[in-house]
N, C-alpha and C positions, 0 to 999 in steps of 0.2 A: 497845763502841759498836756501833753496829746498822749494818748492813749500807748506806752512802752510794751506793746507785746512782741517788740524785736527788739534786741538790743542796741544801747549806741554801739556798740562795736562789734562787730561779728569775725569772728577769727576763725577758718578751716584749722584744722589738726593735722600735725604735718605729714601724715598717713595721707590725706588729702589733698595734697600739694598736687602741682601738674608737673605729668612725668614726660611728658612730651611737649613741643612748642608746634603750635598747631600752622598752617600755610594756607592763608584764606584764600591765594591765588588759586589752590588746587580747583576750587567750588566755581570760582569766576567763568565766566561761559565767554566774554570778552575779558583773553587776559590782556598784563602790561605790554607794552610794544618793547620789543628788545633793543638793548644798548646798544652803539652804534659806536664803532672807529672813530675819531676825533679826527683822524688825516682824511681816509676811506670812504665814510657813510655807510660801512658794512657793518652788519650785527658782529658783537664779540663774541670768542667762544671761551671756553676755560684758558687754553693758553696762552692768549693776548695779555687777558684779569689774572692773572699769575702772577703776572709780571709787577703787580700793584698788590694784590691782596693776597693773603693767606688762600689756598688752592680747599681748604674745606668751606672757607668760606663763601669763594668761587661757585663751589658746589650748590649750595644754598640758595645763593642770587639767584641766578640759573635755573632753580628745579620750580616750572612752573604746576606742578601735577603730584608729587608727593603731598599728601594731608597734614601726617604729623613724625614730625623729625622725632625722636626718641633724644633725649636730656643726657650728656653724658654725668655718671654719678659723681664726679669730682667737681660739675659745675653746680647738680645738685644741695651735695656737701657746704659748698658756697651758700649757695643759696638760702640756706635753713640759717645761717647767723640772721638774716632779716628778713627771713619771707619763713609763712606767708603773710602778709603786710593787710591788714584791716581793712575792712569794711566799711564804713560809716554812716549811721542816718543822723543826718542834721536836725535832729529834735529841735535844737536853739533856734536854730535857721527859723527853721520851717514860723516857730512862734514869733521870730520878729516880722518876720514879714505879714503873718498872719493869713496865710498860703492854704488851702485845702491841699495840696501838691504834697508829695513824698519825696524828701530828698535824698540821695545817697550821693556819698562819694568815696572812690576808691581810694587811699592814700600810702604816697609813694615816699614818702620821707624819713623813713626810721631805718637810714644809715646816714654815715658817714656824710657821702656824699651829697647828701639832704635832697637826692630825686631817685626816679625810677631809671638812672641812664646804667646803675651797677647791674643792672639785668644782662645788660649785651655787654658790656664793656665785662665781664666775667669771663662769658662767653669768645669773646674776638679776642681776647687775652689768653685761654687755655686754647685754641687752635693754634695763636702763633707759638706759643710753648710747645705746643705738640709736634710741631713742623718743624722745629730746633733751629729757632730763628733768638736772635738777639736779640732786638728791641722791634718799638712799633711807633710811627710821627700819628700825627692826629691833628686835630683843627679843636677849639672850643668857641661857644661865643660867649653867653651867659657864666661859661665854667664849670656846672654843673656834668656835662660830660668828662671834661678834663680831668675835673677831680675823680669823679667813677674810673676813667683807666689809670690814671695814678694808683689807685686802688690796688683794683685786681694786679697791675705789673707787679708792684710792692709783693704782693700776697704770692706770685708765679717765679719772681725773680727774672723779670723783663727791664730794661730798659725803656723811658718814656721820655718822646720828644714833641712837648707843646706849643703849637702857633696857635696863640689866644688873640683876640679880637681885639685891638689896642684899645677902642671905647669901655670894652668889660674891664681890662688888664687896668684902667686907671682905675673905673667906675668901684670894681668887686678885687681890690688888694687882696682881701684874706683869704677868699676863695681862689687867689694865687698862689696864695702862703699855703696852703692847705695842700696842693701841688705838690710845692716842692717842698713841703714835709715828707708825703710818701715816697720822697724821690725822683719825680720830673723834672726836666728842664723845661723853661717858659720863657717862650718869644713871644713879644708881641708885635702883631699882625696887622696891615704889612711892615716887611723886616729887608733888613740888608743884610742878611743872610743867605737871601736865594734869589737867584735869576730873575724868578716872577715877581718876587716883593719887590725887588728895587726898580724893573719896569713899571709896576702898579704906582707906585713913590713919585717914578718921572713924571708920570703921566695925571696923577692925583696927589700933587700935594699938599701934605695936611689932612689926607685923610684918616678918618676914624676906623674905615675900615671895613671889613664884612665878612661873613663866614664862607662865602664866595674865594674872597682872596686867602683868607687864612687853609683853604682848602687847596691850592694851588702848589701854598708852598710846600707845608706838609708831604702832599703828593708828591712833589720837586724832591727834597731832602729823602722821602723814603726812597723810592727809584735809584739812585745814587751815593746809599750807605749800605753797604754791603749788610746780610743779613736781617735788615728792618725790610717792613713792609708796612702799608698806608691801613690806619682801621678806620674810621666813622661811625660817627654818633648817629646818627639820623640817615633820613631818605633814603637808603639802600634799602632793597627788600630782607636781604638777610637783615639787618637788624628788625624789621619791624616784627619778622621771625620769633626773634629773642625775646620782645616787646608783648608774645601775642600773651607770658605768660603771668600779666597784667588782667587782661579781660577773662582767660582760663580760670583764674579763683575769683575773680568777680562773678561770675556767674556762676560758679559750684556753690558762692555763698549764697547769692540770691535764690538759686534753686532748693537751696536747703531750707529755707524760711517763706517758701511759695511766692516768692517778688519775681514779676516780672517789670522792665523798666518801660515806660511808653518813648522816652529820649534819652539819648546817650550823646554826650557833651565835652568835647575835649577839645582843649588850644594846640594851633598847626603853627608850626614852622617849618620843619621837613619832615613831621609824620609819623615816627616813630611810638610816640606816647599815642597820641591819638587813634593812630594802623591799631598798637598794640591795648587797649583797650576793646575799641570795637571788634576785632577779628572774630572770637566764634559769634557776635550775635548777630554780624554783617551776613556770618557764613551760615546760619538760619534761612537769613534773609533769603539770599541768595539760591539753599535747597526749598526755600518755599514753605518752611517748615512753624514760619514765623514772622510778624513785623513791628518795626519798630521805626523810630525816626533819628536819623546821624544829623548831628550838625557840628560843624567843625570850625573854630574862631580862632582867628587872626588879629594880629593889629593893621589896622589903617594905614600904619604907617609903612607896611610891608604886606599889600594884600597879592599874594598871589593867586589865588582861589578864586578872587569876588573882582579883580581887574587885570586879572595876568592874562597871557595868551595858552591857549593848549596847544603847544606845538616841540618837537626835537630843539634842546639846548643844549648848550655847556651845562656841566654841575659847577663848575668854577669860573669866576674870575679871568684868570690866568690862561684858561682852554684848552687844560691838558689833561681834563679826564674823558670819558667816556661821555658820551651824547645819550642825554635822557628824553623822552615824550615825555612831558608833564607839564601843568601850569605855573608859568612863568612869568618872572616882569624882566626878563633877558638878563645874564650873567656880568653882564654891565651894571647894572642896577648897583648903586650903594646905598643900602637906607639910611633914611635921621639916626643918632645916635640913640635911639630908643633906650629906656631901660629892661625892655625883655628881652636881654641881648640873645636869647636862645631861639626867637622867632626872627631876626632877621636876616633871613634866609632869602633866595631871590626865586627859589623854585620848591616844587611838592614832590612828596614823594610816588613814582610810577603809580602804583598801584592804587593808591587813595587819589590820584587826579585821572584817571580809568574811571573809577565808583564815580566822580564829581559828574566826570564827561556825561556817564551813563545813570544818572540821576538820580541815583539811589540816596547821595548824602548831599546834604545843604552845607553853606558855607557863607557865614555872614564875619566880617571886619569891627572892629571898635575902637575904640578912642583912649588912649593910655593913661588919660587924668581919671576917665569913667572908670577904667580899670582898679585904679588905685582908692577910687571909694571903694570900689565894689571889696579888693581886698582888705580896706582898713574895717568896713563892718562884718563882714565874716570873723576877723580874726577878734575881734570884740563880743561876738556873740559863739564863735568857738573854739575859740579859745588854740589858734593854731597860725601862725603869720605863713601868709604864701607866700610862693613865689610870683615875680611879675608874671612871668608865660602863666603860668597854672590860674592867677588870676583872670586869664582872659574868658574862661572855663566858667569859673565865678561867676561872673560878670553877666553872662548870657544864661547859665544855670537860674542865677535872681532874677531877671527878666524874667524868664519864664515863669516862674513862681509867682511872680505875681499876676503876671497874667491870666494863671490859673485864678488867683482870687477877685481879680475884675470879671472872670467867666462863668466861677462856680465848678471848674473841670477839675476832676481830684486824679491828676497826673501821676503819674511814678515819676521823677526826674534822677539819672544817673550822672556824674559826671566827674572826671578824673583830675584829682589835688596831686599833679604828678611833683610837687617840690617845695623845700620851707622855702622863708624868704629870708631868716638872717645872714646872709653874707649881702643882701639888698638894703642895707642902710642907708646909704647914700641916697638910694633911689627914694626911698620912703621920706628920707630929709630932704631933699628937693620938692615931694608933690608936697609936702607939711608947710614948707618956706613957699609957698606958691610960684616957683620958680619952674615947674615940667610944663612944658606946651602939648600941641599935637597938632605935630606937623603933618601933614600928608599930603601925599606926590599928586604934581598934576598930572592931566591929560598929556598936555605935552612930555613933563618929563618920562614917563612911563612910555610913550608911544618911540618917544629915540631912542630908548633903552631897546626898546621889542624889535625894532628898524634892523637893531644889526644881530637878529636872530641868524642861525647859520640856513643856508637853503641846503634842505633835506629835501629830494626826491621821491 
């Protein structure tokens, strides 16, 4: 066994905790390109995004240039039932592979919700409380969000109305049931409950579905329920906000134990976990103060990053939110019914496909069956079942590692466990039954998806 002069676990003291949520944008010298009117082509300003979001949260999107937001103490107060959330050097790892490499990884699983998404869903919960709003719609794909604002509403005394991704909604039952334990209602997506679902329905039938369309309706339903308003799990910058303070005690820990990481390793769907990992050692980067290496994994099955276009899209499906810059495989896009239903997203979030454009971070795709070795020998050697997405993290994190040991390079490798995997049983019984594939899109289909990008000026 290797040498334990750190611990496997490193825990800050919650004296230590992050009092602020840090704004990598502020450091960006090329920041994100601004939201655009979905009718117009014109940037939005606060009062358009009113009209959908909570007006603090508005605030946030928006602020390209503030550093660090200060923590309000009630979401603090929250935060201290699970945070701050461990550390971890994979000792075991490290010896099976037989790695010269250090491994660490952040771990986001010790609530409820079994990921890091109660971070922002706390947070977009006590603004809409604060704004003396009724309830709040939302999209899930994997669940793991849904459940997080289930959560926090329960805890605020909000209202929760979920459009889950019909593929998860059969795939992950209990992490439905988990929902509407806390009190949500759960559609699954697309639905004949809104405008947009049941075009989506005309037009695809039989489809599984996508966080695209479940994003639509949500949007749909909150717009036109008096007193609700629309939150999000992912890609918006205010969450990755919320996210950043994920990587804030990751690195007060590593600092406290003289680690610095050579790569930092997190699964992309729309960015959130990943933003919020990376953010202050990006924003090193970026003062020049420091460097290290981003790499950012995907599945195959939904590569936006490693085959998307970088251009102004929909966020949705349906084309009724705001027009993003980011890498894309066009809002058409439906992926395979993958099991990491929380990566199949059709776009990135602003900010983190800015960094891709501007070369700072790398971004490689993988294969969903490698995935599921990659998570089943993790969790046998420590002792901790992932989640699919967080697996993809895995997966490339052990690559690397070994690499180190076909090289001799004694790496620091960081990389973020942002979720368990028990409510993925299913998924784990299909790759066991030899029954998961891995599908992946071709040329063609991705290029007619990109075709009917919208023309941005």
């Amino acid at each position: 066994m290797a040498n334990k002069q750190i611990p496997y676990k490193i825990y800050l003291e919650e004296s230590e905790m992050p009092k602020a949520w840090y704004n990598l944008r502020a450091d960006m010298k090329n920041k994100p390109a601004p939201l655009l009117d979905p009718g117009t082509h014109q940037p939005m300003g606060a009062e358009a995004l009113s009209g959908v979001f909570c007006e603090e949260l508005v605030k946030q999107e928006l602020d390209n240039d503030t550093a660090y937001c200060p923590i309000p103490e009630e979401i603090l107060d929250f935060y201290k039932m699970y945070r701050p959330a461990p550390l971890v050097r994979a000792y075991c790892l490290e010896e099976k592979l037989q790695t010269p490499a250090k491994i660490y990884y952040k771990f986001e699983g010790n609530n409820t919700s079994g990921s890091h998404k109660l971070n922002s869903a706390i947070a977009q919960a006590y603004y809409a409380k604060k704004q003396g709003l009724r309830g709040v719609t939302t999209e899930t794909g994997a669940g793991q969000w849904g459940t997080a604002l289930s959560m926090a509403c329960a805890y605020l005394g909000l209202e929760c109305k979920v459009y889950m991704v019909k593929c998860s909604y059969e795939q992950k039952p209990f992490r439905r049931e988990v929902m509407r334990t806390y009190g949500a209602s759960v559609t699954p997506s697309p639905s004949m409950e809104t405008e947009v679902g049941r075009k989506i329905l005309r037009e695809h039938p039989g489809t599984t579905g996508s966080l695209g369309c479940a994003i639509s309706e949500a949007v749909e339903k909150a717009v036109n329920t008096e007193g609700y308003r629309y939150v999000l799990g992912s890609v918006l910058n205010q969450v990755m906000l919320h996210q950043s303070v994920i990587g804030l005690e990751t690195k007060a820990a590593m600092d406290k134990y003289g680690v610095k990481p050579d790569m930092i390793i997190g699964c992309a769907g729309g960015g959130s976990n990943l933003g919020g990992l990376i953010a202050p050692f990006m924003g090193e980067k970026l003062r020049g103060e420091a460097d290290y290496r981003f790499i950012a994994v995907e599945p195959a099955s939904c590569p936006s990053l490693t085959r998307g276009v970088y251009a102004y899209d929909y966020c949705d499906t349906g084309m009724v939110c705001p027009l993003a810059k980011m890498y894309t495989l066009g809002s058409g896009f439906i992926p395979s019914a993958s099991h990491a239903g929380g990566l199949r997203y059709h776009g990135m979030n602003s900010v983190l496909s800015q960094l891709h454009a501007d070369g700072l971070m790398e971004a490689v795709s993988v294969k969903q069956t490698e995935v599921f070795e990659a998570a089943e020998q993790f969790a046998r050697v420590e002792g901790i079942l992932p989640a699919p997405e967080s697996s993809h993290a895995i997966k490339v994190a052990m690559d690397e590692a070994i690499r180190c040991r076909e090289t001799g390079e004694e790496k620091t490798i960081l990389f973020g466990l942002t979720g368990t995997g028990y409510f993925d049983m299913m998924s784990y019984e299909k790759f066991h039954d030899g029954k998961m594939d891995d599908y992946i899109p071709t040329d063609e289909e991705l290029a007619a998806a990109v075709a009917k990008l919208p023309k941005v000026d």
